[in-house]
N, C-alpha and C positions, 0 to 999 in steps of 0.2 A: 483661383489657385493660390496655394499658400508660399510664400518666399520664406525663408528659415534661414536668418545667415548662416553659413559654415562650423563656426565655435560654437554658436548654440547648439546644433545640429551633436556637432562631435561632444558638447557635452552630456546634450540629451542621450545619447546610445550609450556613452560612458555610463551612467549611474543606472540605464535600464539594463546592459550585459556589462556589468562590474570585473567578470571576467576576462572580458575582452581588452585586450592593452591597445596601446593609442593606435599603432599603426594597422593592427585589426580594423577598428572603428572607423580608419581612415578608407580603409579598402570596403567595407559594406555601406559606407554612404554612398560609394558609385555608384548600388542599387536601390538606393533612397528615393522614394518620390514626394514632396509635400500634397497630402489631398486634405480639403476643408469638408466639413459635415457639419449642416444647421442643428441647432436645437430639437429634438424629435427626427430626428432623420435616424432611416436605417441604415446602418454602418456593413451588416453584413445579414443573412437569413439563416436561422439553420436548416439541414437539410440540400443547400443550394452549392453546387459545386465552387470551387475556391483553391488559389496557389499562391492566395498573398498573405506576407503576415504585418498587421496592423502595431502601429507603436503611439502611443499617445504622445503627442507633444504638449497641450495642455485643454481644458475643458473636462467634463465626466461622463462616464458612459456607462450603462446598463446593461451586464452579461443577464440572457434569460434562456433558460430551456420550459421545450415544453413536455411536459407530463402528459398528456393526452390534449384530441382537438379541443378540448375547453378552458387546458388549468396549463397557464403560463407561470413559471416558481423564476423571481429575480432571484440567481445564487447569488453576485457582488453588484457593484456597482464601485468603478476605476476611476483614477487619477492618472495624470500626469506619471511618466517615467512607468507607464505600465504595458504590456504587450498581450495582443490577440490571435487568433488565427494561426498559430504556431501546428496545430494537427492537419491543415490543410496544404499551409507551407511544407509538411514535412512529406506527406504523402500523397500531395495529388490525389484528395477524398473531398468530400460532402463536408459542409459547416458544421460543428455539433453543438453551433451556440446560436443563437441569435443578438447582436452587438446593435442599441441603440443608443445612440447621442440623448443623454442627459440635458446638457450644455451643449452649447457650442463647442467644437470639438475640431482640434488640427491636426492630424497625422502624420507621420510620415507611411509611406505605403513599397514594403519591400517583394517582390514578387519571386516567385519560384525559378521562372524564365532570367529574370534578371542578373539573379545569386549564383546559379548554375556555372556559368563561366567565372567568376571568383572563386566558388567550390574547388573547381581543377587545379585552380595555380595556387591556393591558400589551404593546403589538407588541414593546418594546425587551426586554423579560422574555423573549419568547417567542423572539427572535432569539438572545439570549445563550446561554440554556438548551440551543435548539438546533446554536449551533458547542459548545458543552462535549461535548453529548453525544453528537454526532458524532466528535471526536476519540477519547473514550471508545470507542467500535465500532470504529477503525481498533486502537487498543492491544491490543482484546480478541481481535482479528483476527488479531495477530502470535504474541499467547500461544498461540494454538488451534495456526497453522502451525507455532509453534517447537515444540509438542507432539506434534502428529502426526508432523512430520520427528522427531523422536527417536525416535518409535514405530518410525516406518517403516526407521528404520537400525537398529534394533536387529534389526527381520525380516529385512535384508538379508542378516547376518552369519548367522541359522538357515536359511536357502534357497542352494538353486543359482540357475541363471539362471534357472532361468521361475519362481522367487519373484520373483528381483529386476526382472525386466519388471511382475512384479504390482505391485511397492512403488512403485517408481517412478508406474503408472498411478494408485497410490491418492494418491499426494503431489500429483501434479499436478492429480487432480479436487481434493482436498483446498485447493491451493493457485488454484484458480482461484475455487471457490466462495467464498469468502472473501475475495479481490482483487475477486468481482463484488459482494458480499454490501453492502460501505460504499457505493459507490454505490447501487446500488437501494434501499436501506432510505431515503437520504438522500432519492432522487427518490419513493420513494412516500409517507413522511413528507410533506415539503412539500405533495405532489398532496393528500394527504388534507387536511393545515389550509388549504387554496387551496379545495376543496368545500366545506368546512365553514366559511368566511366567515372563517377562523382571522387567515389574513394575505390583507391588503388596503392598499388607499391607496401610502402609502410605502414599502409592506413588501413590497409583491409584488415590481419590480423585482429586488432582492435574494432573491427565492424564486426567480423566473424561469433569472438567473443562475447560482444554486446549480446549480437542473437539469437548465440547460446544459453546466456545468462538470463533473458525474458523468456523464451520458451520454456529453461526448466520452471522459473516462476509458473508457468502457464499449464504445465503436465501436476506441477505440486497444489494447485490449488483444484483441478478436475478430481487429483488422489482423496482432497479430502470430503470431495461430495459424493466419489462411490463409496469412502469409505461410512459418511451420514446415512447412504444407500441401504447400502450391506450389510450394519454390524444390528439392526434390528433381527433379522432371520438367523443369524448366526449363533449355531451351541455353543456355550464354553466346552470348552477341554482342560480338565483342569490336569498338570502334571509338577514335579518334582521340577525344576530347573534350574539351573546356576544366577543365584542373584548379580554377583558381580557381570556375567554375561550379558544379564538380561539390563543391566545399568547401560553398558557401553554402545549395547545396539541401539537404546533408545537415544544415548546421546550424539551417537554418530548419523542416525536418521534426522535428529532433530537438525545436524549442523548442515545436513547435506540439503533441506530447504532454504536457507539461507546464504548458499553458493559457498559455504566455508566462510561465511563473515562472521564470524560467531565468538563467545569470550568462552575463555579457560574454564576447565571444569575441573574440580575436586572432589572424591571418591571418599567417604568414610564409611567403608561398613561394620559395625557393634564384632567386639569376638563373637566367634562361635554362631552368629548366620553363614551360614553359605547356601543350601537352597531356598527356595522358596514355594509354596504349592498354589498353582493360581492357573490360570490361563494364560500363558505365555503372552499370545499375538495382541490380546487386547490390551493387555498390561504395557507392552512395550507401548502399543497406539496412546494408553495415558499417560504412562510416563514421556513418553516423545512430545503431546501437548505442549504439556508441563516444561521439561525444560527448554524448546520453543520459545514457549512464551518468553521465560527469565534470559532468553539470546534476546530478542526482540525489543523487549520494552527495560531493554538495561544499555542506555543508549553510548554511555561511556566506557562500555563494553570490561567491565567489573569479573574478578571471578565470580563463576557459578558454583553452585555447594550441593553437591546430590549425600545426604548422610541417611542409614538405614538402620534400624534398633527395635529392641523389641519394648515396648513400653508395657506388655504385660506376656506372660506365658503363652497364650495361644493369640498372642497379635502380633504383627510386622510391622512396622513406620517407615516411610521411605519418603523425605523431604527433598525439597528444591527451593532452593534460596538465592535470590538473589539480591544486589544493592542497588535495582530500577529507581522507575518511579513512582512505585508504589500503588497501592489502591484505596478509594477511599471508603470507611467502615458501609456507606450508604450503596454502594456498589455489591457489596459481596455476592448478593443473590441473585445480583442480573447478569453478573458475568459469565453463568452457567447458562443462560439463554442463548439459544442456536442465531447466529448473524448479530449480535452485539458487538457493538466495539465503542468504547468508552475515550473516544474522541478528545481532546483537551484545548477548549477555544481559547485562543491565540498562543498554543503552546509549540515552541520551538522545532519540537519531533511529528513526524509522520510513520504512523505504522501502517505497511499493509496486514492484510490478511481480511480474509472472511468472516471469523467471531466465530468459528466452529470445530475450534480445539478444545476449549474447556468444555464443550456440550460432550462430544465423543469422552474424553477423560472422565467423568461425573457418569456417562452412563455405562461404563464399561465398568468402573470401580464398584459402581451400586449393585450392578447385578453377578458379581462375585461376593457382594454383600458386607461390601467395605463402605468408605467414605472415605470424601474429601476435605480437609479443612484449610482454613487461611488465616493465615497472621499478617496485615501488612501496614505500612503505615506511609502515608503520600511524601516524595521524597527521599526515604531513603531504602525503599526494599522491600520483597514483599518472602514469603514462605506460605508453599504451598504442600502441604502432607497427606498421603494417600495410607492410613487405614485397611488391612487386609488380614481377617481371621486367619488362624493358621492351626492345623492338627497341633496339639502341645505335646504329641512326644516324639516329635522328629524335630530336629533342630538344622 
């Protein structure tokens, strides 16, 4: 058994929950345990039931999942001041990792059982604790995806086509399960300290809302696979419609997948457009994309710029701009691939999403027999313009 003096202890938790102020950290070491782990020792199994969550104190350890009974994929491998087992702690579920000692490795070992009775008397503890260690699951979520996408491109280049129909199928379960994985863990967490008297009084509100806020994440990301579903069999209908109309609905659908986090939008449309002839439902589905995306990957939340013009007599132009992150010229053509997401290793932000907005936009525009183009430049912004014939003597 490992002894940890006290200061160590309180500094150790200090720099791994930064959030947490001194006399937080003071109340969660009561449920602190020190456990030692040899060199190649298993630390925890995936698959194996589990309510502790593991904190490194110092030594390195090896997170691995398995891809099937053969093919074991190291996502990281930890340090010091790093933490484990947080989906287990949170929910009373199965391991989804397997945690082996690199090193020699010292823990402290905080248990479900333990922290429950601090939960009740510390609601602001419990609140804290839980946005930390929710953002933690969305980080550990992108490392997994950006490991399997590497996997799965490296199989691409060993197969023909019916590998690469396989790689593809495995990216995307891969990439779905893990875009659903942070929400549900978030909403059965809560559910579970909400049965368990955990949060109450003041605290519930702000549980309630939590698993409001990951659900609809959870119904908006199902919308966009009926909608991959369904818009192959579906006719156009092409009709007359109010372009300003059809701006706002797309941008107000677009803000309502991002719970209303979303930046300012500005509206320029050319004189003398006001309808438009196209197919309404699809068009809103590309333009909502679209600006989507410029909410999303525009993380200092910048105006958005929706402008519409005719760049020749029987054409329309309808642009989205934003001042993101831009895209880089080597990207342009993969970004229109269904479950891409052009990840940024060691880049500060995290996007969710599936990579199955620009696919829907790109084939709804086509087969109105427009296009898409892109202007962007890494850093400071990107523009995207959708291209749409139009009858030249209706205006």
């Amino acid at each position: 058994m490992l002894n940890i003096p006290q200061l160590d202890s309180m500094t150790l938790l200090q720099t791994t929950f930064p959030e947490l102020g001194r006399s937080d950290i003071q109340t969660l070491l009561q449920a602190a345990v020190p456990q030692y782990y040899p060199s190649g020792a298993y630390i925890c199994h995936e698959g194996d039931p589990g309510t502790s969550l593991f904190v490194l104190v110092d030594g390195e350890a090896d997170i691995i999942v398995h891809a099937n009974p053969e093919i074991d994929i190291l996502i990281d491998t930890v340090g010091p001041n790093t933490y484990f087992g947080e989906m287990a702690f949170l929910g009373e579920t199965t391991r989804t990792a397997t945690i082996r000692a690199r090193t020699n490795c010292h823990t402290l070992v905080i248990d479900h059982t333990d922290f429950l009775p601090i939960a009740h008397t510390n609601p602001q503890l419990l609140r804290t604790l839980l946005r930390q260690i929710i953002g933690h699951l969305r980080r550990n979520d992108v490392a997994v995806i950006h490991e399997l996408n590497v996997k799965n491109t490296a199989l691409e280049k060993a197969y023909a086509d019916l590998a690469a129909q396989e790689e593809l199928r495995t990216q995307f379960i891969a990439t779905l399960s893990h875009e659903l994985r942070t929400p549900l863990t978030a909403v059965k967490g809560f559910l579970s300290l909400i049965n368990q008297g955990a949060i109450k009084n003041e605290s519930l509100p702000m549980a309630l809302n939590s698993i409001t806020r990951n659900v609809e994440t959870m119904v908006g990301l199902t919308n966009d696979l009926l909608i991959l579903y369904e818009m192959h069999p579906t006719a156009t209908e092409y009709t007359y419609s109010k372009l300003p109309d059809i701006l706002v609905e797309a941008s107000n659908a677009a803000r309502e997948t991002l719970n209303g986090d979303a930046a300012l939008v500005t509206l320029d449309i050319a004189a003398g457009i006001s309808d438009i002839f196209a197919d309404r439902r699809s068009l809103v589905l590309a333009l909502r994309a679209l600006i989507e995306n410029s909410f999303k990957f525009n993380p200092d939340k910048d105006p958005v710029h929706i402008r519409a013009y005719r760049p020749s007599p029987d054409e329309i132009a309808i642009s989205v701009t934003d001042r993101g992150i831009g895209i880089a010229r080597e990207d342009f053509a993969r970004i229109f691939d269904a479950f891409v997401r052009l990840e940024h290793e060691g880049g500060q932000y995290l996007f969710p999403g599936l990579g199955v907005g620009l696919t829907i936009a790109k084939f709804v525009v086509e087969r109105q027999n427009g296009r898409i183009d892109i202007s962007s430049t890494p850093g400071q912004g990107s523009t995207f313009t959708i291209f749409l014939p139009q009858p030249n003597q209706h205006n």
